[in-house]
Steps between C-alpha positions, in 0.01 A plus 500: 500500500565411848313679787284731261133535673254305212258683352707812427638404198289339185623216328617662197683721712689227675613308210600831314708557828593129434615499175708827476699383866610186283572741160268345300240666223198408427587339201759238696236383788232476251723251264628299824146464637382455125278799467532775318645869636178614388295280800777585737442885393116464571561363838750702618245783397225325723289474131523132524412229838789223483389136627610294745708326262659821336608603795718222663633469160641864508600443850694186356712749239559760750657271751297613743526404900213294602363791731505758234304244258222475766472903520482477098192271526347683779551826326339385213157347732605163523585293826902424571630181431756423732537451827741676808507234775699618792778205613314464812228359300417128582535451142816620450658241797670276207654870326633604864638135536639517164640843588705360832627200310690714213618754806604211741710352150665820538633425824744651698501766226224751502182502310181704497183546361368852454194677307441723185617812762853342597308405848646196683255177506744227621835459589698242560736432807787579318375813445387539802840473684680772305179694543521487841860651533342801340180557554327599844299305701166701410575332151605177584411188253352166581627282248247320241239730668205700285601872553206669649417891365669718581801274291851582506574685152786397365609834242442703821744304712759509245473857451417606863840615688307313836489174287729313302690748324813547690571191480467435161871515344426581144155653618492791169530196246234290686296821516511590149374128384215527734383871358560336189254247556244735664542752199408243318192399677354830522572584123374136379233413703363816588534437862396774740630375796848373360522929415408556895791289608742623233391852615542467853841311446603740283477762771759318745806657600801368282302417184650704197299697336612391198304146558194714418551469139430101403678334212208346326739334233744311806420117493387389859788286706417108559769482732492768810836505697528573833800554801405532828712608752377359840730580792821267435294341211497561128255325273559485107150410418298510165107465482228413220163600502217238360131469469239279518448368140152604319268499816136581477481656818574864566707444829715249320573657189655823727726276725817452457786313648871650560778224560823597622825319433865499599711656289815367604588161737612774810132650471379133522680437850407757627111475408555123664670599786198788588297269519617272711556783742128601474 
């Protein structure tokens, strides 16, 4: 549970917390971690101390994010297992190469990197170029640069009136699929500050408050469409959001990487000829 202060909660009272946000009993964890509800009853209830070994096993069924499997073990006295390395990190030199290479294949269509919080990493210099018709100097982008804090969030920018918003053609449909996607985050992962920023970007002028209620039986769109209209300029586009395989780092595991593509051979002129104009 992301952003919970350790030491307030017991173990038992985590993985209770655990279990019923992913609708299981005790009875179903206990036969996928092959124990018996019983054990899982007598933990729960702080009458018995799981191991090590019990623990990442439960972590294992209930899917959960590397951070929230470190709080588990700490909550329960013993030390985290994995790591957070920030990407300035000499050791991480081969990830931030690895990270410019799959933006810079991306090229002249945009690409970024962004965190667990929707906060921009990286971007490419495709991105960067239609970024820069719309955003203000004060937040102007180096391409293939680390973001420094305070970062550039990117559900605040698309709901902000000031940001990219008005020029976002089909701006309610691209809206929805992102509250989608951050109801989900709160509701499955338990995440604190994902409910911050759906709060505060629930409170912009515009938003319906009828995008208050999530639809926690919609499937979550693999493809997000997007128009822009730029000036004389429309772009079709469509982006996917990926991640970062089965990392054993915390940092990793919450980055992600949005590609954008042309939708249509006009939107792919146009992306070429801004950027030979840049």
């Amino acid at each position: 549970m992301h952003d919970v202060e350790i030491g307030t909660s017991t173990f038992g009272t985590l993985l209770r917390r655990w279990r019923e946000t992913r609708r299981m009993s005790q009875l179903e964890l206990g036969l996928e971690a092959t124990v018996s509800a019983r054990h899982i009853s007598f933990i729960e209830t702080g009458r018995s101390k799981p191991s090590r070994e019990m623990i990442v096993s439960l972590a294992n069924v209930l899917d959960l994010a590397l951070r929230d499997r470190n709080e588990m073990l700490l909550s329960a006295g013993f030390a985290p297992i994995y790591r957070e390395t920030s990407l300035n990190d000499p050791q991480m030199a081969q990830v931030r190469q690895a990270l410019e290479l799959i933006l810079k294949r991306q090229e002249p269509f945009g690409a970024i990197v962004f965190d667990l919080h929707w906060n921009l990493i990286m971007a490419n210099e495709g991105y960067c170029a239609i970024a820069a018709l719309i955003l203000d100097q004060e937040n102007k982008i180096t391409p293939y640069a680390i973001m420094s804090p305070p970062q550039i969030n990117l559900i605040k920018l698309l709901f902000d009136p000031q940001g990219w918003r008005p020029f976002i053609v089909n701006w309610e449909e691209v809206a929805k699929i992102m509250l989608k996607r951050l109801y989900r985050q709160t509701l499955w992962e338990q995440d604190l500050a994902a409910q911050q920023l759906l709060e505060t970007v629930l409170r912009y002028p515009g938003v319906s408050s009828k995008w208050r209620e999530p639809n926690a039986n919609s499937s979550q769109e693999l493809v997000i469409p997007l128009v822009l209209s730029l000036g004389d300029y429309q772009l079709s586009l469509f982006s996917t959001i990926a991640s970062l395989g089965s990392p054993q780092d915390i940092t990793l595991q919450e980055l992600h990487i949005e590609a954008f593509h042309p939708a249509n051979k006009e939107t792919e002129e146009i992306v070429h000829t801004l950027m030979r104009q840049k």
